[in-house]
N, C-alpha and C positions, 0 to 999 in steps of 0.2 A: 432345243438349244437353251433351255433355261436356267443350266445347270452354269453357266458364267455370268458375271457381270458385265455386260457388252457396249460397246461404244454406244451402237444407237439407243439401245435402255437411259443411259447417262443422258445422250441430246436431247433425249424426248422429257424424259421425266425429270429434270434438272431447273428446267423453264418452267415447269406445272406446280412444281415444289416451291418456285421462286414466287409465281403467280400466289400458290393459297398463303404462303408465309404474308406477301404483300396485303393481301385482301383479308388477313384473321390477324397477324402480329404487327404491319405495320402501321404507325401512324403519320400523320403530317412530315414528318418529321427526318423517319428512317424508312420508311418505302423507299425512297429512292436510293439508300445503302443498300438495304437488302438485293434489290434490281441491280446494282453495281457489281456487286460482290457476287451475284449468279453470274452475270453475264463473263467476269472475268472468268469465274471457276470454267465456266462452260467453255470458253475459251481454250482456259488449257486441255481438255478432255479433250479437245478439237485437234490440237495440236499435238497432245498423246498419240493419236489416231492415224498419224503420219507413219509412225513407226512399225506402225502394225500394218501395212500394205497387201504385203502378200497373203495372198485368200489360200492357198496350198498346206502354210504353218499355222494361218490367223484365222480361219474361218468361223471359228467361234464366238471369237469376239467382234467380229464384223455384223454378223444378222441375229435378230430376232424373230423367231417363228412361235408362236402359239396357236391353239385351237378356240377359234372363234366363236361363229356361226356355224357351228358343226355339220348341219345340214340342209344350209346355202354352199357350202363350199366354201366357204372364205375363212379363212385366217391373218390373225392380224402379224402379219409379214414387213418386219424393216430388214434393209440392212444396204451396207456403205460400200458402192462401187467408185469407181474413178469419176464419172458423174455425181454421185451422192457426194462423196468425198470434199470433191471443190467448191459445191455452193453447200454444203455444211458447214466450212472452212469460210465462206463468204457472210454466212450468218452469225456465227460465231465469231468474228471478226468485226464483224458492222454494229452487233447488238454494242458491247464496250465501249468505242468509238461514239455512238451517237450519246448512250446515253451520259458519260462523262463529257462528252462533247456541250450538251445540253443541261448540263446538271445548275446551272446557274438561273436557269426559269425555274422558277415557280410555278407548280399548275395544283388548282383548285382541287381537294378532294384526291390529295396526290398517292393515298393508297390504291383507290381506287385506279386513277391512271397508269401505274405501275404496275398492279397485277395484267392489266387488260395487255402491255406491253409483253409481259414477258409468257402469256399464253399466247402472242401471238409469234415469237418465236420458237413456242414449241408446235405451231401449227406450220410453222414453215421448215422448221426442222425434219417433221414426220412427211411431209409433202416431199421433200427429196428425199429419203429413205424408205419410200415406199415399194414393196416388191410384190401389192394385190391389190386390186382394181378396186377394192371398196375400203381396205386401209386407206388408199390414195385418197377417196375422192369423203372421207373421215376428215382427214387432213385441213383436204383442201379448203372444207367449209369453215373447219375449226380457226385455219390461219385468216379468213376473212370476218367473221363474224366481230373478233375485239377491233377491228379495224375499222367497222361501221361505226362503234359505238363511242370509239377515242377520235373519231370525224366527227361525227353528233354530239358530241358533247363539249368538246376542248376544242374545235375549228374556230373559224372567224365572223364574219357578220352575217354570209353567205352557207354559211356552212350547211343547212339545212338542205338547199337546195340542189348545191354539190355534194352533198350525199345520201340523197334520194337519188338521181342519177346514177351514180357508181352502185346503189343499192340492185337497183332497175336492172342495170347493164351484166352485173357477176351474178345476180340471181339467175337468171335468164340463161346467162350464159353456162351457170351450174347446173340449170333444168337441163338443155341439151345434153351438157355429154352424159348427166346421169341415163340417160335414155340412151345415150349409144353405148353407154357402159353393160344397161341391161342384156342391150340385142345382142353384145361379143358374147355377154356371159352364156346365154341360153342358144349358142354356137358351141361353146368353148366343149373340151373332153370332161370324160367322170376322173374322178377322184377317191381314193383310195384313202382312208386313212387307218393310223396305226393301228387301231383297234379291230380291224378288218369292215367295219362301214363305206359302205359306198355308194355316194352323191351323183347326181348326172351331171351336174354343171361347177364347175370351177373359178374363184375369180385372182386366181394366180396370176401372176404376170406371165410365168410361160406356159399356161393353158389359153391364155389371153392373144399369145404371138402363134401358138398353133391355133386358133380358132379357126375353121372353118367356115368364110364368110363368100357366100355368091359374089362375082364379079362385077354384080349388077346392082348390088348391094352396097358395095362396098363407095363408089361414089356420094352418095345421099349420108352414109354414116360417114366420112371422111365430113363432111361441111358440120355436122352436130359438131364433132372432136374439134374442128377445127375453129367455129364460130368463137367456142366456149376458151380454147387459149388465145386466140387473136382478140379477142377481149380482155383479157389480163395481161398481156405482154404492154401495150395494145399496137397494133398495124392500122394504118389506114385500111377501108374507114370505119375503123370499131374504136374511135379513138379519142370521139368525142366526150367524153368522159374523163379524163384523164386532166387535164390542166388546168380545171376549176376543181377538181378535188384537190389537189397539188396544191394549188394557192389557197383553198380554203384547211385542209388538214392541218392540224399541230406540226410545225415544224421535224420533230422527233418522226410524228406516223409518216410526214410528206419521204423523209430519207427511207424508210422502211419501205414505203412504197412504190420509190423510185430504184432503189439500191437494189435490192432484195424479190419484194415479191413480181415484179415484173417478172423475172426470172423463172417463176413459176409455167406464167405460157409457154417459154423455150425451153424448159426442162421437160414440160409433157409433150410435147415435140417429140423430143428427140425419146424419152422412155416410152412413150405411151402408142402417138397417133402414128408413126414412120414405121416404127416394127409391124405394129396388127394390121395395117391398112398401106401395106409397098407401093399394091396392083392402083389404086384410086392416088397417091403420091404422085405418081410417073405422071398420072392425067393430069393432076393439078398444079404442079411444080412452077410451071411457067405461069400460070396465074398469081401465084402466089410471089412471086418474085417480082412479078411487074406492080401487082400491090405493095407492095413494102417497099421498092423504089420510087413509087409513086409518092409514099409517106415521106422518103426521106425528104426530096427536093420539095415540097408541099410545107412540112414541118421545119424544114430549115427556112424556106422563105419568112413563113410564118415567124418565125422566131426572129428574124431582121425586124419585123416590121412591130416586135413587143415594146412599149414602155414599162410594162410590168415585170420587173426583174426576173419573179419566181416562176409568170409562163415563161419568158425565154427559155429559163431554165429547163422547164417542164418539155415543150416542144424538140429542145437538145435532145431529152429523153426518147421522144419519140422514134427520132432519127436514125440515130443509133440504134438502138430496137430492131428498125427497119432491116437498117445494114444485118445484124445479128438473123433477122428470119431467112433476109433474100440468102443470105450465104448456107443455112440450113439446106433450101431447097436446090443449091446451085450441087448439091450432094456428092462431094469428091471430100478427099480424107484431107486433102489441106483445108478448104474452108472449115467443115466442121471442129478439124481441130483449132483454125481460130476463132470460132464462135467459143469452145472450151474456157479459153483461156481468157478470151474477152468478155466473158458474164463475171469473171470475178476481178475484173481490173474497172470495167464499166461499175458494178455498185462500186466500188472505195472513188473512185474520182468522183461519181456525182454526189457519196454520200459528205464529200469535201466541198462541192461547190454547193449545197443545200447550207451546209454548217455554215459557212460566210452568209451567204443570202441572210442567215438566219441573226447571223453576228449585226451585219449593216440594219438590217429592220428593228430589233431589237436596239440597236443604242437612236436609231433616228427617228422608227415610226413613220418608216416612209419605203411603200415597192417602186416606187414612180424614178424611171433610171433617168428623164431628163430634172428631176429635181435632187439627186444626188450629183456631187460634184469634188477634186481635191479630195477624197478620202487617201492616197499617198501622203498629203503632209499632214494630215495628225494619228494613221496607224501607220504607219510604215510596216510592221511587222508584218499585219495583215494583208497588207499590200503585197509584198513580197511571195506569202505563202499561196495567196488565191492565186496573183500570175504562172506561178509552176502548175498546180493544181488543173488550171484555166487551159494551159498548155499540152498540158496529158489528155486533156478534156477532147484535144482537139489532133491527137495522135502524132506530138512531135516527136522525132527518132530521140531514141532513148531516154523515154518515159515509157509509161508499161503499157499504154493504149495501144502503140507503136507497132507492137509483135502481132498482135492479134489481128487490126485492122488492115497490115500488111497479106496474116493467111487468109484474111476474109475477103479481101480485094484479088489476090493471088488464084483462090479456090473458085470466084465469081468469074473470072478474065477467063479462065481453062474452059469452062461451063458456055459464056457468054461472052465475048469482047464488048458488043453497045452495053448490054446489061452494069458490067463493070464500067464504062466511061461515063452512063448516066447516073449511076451510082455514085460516083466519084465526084459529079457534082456537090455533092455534098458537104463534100471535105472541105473545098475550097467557102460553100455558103457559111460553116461552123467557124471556120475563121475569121470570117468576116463580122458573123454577128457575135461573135466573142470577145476578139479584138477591139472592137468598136464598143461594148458593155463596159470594159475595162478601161480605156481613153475615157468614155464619160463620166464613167462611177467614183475613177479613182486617180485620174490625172486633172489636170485645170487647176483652176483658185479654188479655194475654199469657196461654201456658202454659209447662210446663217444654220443652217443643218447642221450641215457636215464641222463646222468648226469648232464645236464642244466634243465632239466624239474621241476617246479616249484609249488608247490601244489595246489588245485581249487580254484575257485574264486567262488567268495558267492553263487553268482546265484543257480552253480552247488552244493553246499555244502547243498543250501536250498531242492532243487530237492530232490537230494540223500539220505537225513535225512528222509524228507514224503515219500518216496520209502521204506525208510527200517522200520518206522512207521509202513508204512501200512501193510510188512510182517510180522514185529511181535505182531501188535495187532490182525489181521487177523489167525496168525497161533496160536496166544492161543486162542483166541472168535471166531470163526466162525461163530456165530451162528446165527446173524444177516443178512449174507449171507446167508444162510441155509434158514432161516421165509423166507426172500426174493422174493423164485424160488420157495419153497414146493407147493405152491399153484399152480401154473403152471406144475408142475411136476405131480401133482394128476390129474390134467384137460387134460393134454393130456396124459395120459394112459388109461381117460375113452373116450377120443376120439378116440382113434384106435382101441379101442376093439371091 
């Protein structure tokens, strides 16, 4: 298939181009143009990609297939399902967003910053585009590693220590599944290739779904696969990690982090560990679900009891997440389909409520929410746009949260009735502690803080408008999100059955 120019060629290679132009052409100066002006182009190729849906006409320009590792089996295999599709669409959406969003910081040695940025959307691009078990897990490291280093370098006072932690925790969790990656592979069928060569072992995706795995086996490799995304999603209790890299990460990596690559865990979810491993699923299901309800009501208390703006923030994240896994395993085609749609409504609403957090810290130098006060009388605008933003956040009808947490509580209820009611706990905590952020942060008097602060600059104005766009065209039409993933959705419930 090398004979086109294909969509995921452009995702992947687009971000890498952007990355060496930043780190060889640009300086102080226009790195952060050059990163602008990829992230748009990348954009549109994203949205190109819409058009060309059907694999029947378009298959060409959908995957990339090469000859790799000739004699491991593996090739390096992308290409864009209804899955790939939407959080491609979600990256390519977010990367724009943050960094015009952000472009008003200044950070140190800003080429440098900027490449590390835009290889790391091309590691998260090739992570959901991935259609062979060591393209994937290629990916996977590539989209963590500028991660660690825009932590380590550009974080806050703490920084070191929050990430060594997250260092500790995705290493660890990348040791394992490479290990359950080997055991499918050396299961998996021979392979055949054009030349007439032929391999014993395969790391295709669908030598990977027929592998051949003992029943007995299959338990113990389910917790490797599993340990290594509930670590990156994260679920309680893999979870600890997460809200001290958050608060200590550059603002820009924190939205990437929260928007975006959590998304990774629940994307190998659903490509990876549910198709090769059904037989050890079925056993696990209910544990997994009572963890990740356990997260949410945990996480949201949690989040009540923050003064520090950016974990509230963070632990919201958590929560959510939760809802997103339990509803995986509650495994009916309505949930999962609104876990679909809810991964790419979840990143834009938090990568909206990170950009304020990020607006208030920046004009005040302050995360501490009982010492912010009256930020309504002197931004108004911002005021304004965080309360919608805030609102989607917390899945009010017709915002875009809305549809999704609807099929996710809908597809849980069928599964579970307590499951869904202690779940649902949640809803009601997010309110609470959201509600109540926004009375303190941004209603009252003025203080000596808050009283200089002076309402956003365009950049951020433009952001924030396409953020709340896209909750409220999204929360009345969903439906295009919906056609989107349907098709993906029907394909893997006849693959596990």
């Amino acid at each position: 298939m090398g004979n086109y120019i294909t969509f995921p060629d452009l995702l992947t290679w687009l971000p890498i181009l952007a990355s060496i132009f930043c780190f060889t052409l640009g300086n102080e100066k226009n790195a952060k143009s050059i990163a602008i002006l990829f992230s748009i182009l990348i954009f549109g190729v994203s949205i190109a990609s819409l058009f060309f849906v059907n694999d029947t006409k378009y298959l060409n320009y959908n995957n990339v297939n090469y000859m790799w590792l000739k004699y491991l089996g593996a090739n390096y295999f992308i290409g864009i399902d209804g899955l790939g599709r939407m959080l491609t669409l979600l990256t390519a959406t977010a990367f724009p967003l943050i960094l015009i969003g952000t472009s008003t910081t200044t950070f140190v040695k800003q080429a440098r910053f900027y490449g590390l940025m835009m290889l790391t959307q091309a590691g998260l691009m090739g992570v959901f585009m991935a259609l062979d078990a060591l393209t994937f897990y290629f990916y996977w490291e590539l989209a963590l590693i500028p991660v660690y280093f825009l932590s380590s370098i550009w974080g806050g006072e703490k920084r070191i220590q929050a990430t060594f932690k997250f260092f500790v925790y995705t290493f660890a969790g990348s040791l394992l599944m490479l290990i359950g990656i080997i055991y499918v592979y050396l299961h998996a069928g021979s392979r055949m290739f054009d030349d007439g060569t032929i391999v014993a072992h395969s790391f295709s995706m669908n030598a990977f779904y027929q592998a051949q795995i003992p029943a007995a086996d299959q338990n113990w490799l389910f917790a490797l696969f599993f340990i290594a995304f509930a670590i990156k999603m994260p679920i309680f209790p893999f979870h600890t990690w997460q809200p001290d890299a958050y608060d200590q990460a550059p603002t820009p990596v924190t939205m990437i982090m929260s928007g975006i690559m959590v998304k990774m865990g629940l994307f190998a979810v659903l490509r990876w560990l549910i198709p090769i491993l059904p037989v050890a699923t079925l056993h696990y299901k209910n544990l997994i679900i009572i963890l990740s309800i356990i997260g949410i009501v945990y996480a949201s208390c949690v989040a009540m009891m923050q003064d520090n703006i950016k974990k509230l923030v963070a632990y919201s994240s958590i929560a959510h997440i939760g809802l997103m896994c339990a509803a995986i395993f509650a495994m009916n085609e309505i949930s999962v389909q609104g876990v679909m749609i809810q991964m790419f409504n979840h990143g834009i609403n938090i990568i909206g409520m990170w950009l304020v957090v990020d607006i208030i810290e920046r004009k005040t130098g302050i995360k501490k929410i009982s010492e912010l006060s009256g930020i309504a009388n002197t931004a108004p605008t911002l005021t304004i746009l965080m309360i919608v933003i805030a609102l989607a956040n917390i899945a009010l009808p017709l915002t875009n949260a809305f549809t999704g947490e609807f099929l996710m509580f809908s597809g849980l209820y069928n599964y579970n009735k307590w499951f869904a009611a202690i779940a649902g706990i949640g809803i009601i905590l997010s309110a609470v502690y959201t509600l109540n952020m926004i009375q303190k942060v941004f209603y009252g008097s003025v203080n000596g803080v808050t009283a200089e602060i002076k309402d956003i600059h365009w950049n951020e104005k433009l952001v924030l408008f396409v953020i709340v766009g896209i909750i409220f065209f999204i929360g009345v039409y969903p439906q295009p999100l919906i056609d989107l993933t349907k098709e993906f959705v029907t394909q893997f419930f006849v693959r596990i059955k």
